[in-house]
KEKE-3310 file (N, C-alpha, C; in steps of 0.2 Angstrom, whole numbers, plus 5000, padded with zeros to 4 digits):
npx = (5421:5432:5441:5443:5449:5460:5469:5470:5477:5488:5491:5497:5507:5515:5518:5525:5538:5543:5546:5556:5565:5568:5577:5586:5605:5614:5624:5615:5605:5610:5614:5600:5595:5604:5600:5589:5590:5597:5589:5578:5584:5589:5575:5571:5581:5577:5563:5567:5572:5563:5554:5561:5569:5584:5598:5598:5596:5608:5618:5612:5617:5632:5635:5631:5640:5652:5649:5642:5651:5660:5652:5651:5663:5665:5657:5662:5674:5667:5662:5672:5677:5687:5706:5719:5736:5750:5763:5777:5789:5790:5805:5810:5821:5816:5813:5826:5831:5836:5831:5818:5817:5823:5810:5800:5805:5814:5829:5843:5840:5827:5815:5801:5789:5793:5793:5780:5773:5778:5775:5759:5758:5762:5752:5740:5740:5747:5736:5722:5709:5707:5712:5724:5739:5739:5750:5758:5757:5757:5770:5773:5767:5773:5786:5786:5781:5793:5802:5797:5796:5811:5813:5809)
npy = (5536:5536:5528:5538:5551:5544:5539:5553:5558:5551:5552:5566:5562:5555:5567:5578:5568:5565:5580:5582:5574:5578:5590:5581:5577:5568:5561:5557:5552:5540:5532:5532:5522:5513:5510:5502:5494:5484:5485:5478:5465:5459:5456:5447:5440:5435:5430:5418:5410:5410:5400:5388:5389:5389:5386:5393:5406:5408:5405:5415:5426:5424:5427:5442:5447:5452:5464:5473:5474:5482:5492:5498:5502:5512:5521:5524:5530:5542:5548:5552:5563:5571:5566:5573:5571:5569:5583:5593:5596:5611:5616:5608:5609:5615:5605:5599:5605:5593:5584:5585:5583:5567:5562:5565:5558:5560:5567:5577:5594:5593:5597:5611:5603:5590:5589:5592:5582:5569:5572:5574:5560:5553:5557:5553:5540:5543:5550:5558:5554:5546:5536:5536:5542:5558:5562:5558:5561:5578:5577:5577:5587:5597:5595:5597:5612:5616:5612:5618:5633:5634:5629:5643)
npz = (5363:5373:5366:5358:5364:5368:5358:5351:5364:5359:5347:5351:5359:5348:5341:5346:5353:5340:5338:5345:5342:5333:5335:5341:5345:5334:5342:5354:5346:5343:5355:5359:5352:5353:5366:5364:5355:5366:5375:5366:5365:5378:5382:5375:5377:5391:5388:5381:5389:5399:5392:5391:5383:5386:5384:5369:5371:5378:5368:5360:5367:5368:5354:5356:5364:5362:5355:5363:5372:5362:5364:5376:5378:5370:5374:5387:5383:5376:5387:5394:5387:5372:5373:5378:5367:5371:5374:5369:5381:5390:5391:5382:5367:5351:5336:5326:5307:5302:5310:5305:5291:5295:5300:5290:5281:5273:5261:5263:5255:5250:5238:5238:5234:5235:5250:5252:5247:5253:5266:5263:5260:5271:5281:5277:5283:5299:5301:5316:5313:5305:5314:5317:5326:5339:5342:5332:5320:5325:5325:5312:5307:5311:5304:5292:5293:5297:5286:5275:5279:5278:5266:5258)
capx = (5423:5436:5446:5446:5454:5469:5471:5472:5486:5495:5495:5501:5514:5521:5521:5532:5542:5545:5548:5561:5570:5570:5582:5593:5612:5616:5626:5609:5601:5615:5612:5594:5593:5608:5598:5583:5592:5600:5584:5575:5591:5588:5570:5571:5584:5572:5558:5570:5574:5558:5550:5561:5577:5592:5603:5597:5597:5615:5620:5612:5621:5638:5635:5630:5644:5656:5645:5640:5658:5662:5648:5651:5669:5664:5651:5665:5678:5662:5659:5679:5679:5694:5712:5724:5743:5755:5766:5782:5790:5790:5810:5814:5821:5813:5813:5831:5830:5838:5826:5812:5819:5821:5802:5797:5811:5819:5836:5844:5841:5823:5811:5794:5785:5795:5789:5772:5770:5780:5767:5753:5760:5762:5746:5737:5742:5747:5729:5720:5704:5706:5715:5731:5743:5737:5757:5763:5754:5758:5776:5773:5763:5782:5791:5784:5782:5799:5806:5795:5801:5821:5816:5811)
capy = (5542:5535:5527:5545:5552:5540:5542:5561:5559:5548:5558:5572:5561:5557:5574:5578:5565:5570:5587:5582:5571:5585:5594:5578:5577:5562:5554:5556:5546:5533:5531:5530:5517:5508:5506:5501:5485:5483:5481:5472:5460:5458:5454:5442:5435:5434:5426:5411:5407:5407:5396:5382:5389:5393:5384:5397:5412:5408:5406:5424:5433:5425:5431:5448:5449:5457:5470:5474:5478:5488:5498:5501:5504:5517:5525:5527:5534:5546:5553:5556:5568:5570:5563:5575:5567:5569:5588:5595:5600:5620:5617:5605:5613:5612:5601:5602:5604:5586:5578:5585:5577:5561:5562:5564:5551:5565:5570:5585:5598:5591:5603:5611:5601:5585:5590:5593:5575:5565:5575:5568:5553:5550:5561:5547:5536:5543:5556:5555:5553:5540:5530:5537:5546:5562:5563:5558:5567:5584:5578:5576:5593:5603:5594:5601:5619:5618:5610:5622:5639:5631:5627:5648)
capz = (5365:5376:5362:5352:5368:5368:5350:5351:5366:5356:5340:5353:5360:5346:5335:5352:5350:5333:5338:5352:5338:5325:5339:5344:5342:5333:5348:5358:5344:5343:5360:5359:5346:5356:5371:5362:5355:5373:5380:5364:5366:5385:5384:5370:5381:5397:5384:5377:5394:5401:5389:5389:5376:5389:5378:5364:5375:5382:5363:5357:5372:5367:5351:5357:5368:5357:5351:5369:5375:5360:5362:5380:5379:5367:5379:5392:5381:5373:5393:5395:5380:5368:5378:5376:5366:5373:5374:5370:5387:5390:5392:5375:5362:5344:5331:5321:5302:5302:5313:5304:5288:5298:5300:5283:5275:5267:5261:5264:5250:5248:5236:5241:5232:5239:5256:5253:5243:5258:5270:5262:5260:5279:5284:5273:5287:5302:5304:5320:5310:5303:5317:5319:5333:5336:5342:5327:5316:5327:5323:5304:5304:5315:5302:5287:5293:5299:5283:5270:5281:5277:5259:5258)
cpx = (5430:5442:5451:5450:5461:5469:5473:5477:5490:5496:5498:5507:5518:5523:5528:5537:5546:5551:5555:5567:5573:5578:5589:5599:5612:5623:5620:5604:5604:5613:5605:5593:5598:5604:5590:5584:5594:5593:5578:5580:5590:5581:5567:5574:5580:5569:5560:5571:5571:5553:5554:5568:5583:5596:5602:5600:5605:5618:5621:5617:5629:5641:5633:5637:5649:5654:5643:5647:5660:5658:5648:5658:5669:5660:5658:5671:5674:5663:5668:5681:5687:5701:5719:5731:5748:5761:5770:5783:5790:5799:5814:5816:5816:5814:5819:5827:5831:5832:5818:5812:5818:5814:5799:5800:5812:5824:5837:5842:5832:5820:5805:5789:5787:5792:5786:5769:5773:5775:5764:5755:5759:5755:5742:5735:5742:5738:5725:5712:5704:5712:5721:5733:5741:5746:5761:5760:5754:5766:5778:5773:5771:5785:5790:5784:5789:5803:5803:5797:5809:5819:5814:5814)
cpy = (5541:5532:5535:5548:5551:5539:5549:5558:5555:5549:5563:5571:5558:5563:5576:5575:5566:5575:5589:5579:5576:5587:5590:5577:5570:5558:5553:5551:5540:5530:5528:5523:5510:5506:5504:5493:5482:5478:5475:5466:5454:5455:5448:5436:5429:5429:5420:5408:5403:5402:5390:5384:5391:5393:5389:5403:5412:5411:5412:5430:5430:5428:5439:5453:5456:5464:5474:5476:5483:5494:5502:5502:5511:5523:5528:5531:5542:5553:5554:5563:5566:5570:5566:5573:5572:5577:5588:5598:5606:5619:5613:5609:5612:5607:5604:5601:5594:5580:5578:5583:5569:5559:5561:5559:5555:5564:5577:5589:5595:5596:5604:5606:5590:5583:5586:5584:5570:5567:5571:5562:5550:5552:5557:5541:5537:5548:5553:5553:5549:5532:5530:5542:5553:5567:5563:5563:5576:5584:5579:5583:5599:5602:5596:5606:5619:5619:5617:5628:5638:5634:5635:5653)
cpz = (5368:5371:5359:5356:5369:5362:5349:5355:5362:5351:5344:5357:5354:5340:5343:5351:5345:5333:5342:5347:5334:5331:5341:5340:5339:5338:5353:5352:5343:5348:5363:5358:5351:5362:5370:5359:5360:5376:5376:5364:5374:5387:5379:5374:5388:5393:5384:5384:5399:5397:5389:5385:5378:5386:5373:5365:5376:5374:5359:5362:5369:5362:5349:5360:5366:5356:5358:5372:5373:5363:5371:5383:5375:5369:5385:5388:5378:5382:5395:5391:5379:5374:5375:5373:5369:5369:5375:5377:5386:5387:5387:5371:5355:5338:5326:5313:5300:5308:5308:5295:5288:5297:5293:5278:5270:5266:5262:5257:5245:5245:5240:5240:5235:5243:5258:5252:5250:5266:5273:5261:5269:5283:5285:5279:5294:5305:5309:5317:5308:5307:5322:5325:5334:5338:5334:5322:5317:5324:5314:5304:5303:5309:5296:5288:5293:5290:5277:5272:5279:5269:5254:5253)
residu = (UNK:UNK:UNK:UNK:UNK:UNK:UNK:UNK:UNK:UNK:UNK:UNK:UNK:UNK:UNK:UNK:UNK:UNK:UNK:UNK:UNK:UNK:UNK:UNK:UNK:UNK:UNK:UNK:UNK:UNK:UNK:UNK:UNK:UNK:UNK:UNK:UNK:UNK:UNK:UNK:UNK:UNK:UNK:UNK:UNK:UNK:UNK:UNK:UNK:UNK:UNK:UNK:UNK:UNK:UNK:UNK:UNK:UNK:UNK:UNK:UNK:UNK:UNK:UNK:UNK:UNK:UNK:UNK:UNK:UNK:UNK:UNK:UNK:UNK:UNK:UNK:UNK:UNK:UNK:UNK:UNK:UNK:UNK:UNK:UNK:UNK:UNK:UNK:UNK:UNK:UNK:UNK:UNK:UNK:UNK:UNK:UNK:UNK:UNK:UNK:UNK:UNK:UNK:UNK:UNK:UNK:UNK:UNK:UNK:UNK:UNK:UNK:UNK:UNK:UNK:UNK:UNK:UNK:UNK:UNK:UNK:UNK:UNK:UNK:UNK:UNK:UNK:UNK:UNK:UNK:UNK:UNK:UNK:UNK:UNK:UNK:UNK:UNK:UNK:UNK:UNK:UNK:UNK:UNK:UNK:UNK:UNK:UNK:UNK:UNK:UNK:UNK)
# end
């Protein structure tokens, strides 16, 4: 009787569990799963130590290390939120015709379709999604509207 009891709670802990998952954000189960190797990492670590295999243990954490930095330099930039780049002053002027050439490695008398293909070319590259400034990429973006209002 007493088995079937704790059988039953723990089909009703985990349909819950379940139910709580259904609903989490995928940085809430990155998280999960991150401190779920953390701690099987840490007690693996205890284990080898306690038994006689320091030398082992010392070895799995230096090669844990790594993976353990990134992951918690990625944890403090996550709880900072997104970092604003860097703004035009209220009192600079705007982006001449000539600069916003400069930007995209144009010449003067460039076509629309010039532009657009020097754009994407740079976008390719400089986009904050895949790496890149989210400055320079704002400058790219000025220097196309600028230059395609001109080419009008």
């Amino acid at each position: 009787m007493l088995m079937l009891l704790l059988g039953g709670a723990a089909l009703l802990l985990f349909l819950g569990g379940l139910q709580a998952f259904s609903r989490a954000s995928v940085q809430t189960v990155k998280s999960l799963l991150a401190w779920i190797a953390a701690l099987a990492g840490l007690s693996l670590t205890l284990l080898l130590v306690l038994s006689g295999k320091g030398p082992i243990a010392f070895f799995a954490l230096t090669l844990v290390f790594p993976l353990l930095r990134d992951f918690l330099a990625s944890r403090v930039n996550a709880q900072r939120g997104p970092q604003p780049g860097p703004r035009r002053r209220p009192g600079s002027p705007p982006m001449s015709a000539a600069e916003a050439l400069e930007v995209l490695g144009l010449r003067p008398g460039a076509t629309a379709d010039e532009i657009r293909a020097a754009h994407r070319r740079l976008m390719r590259a400089a986009h904050p999604d895949g790496g890149g400034s989210d400055w320079l990429a704002s400058r790219i973006n000025q220097a196309r509207d600028i230059l395609l209002a001109r080419a009008r």
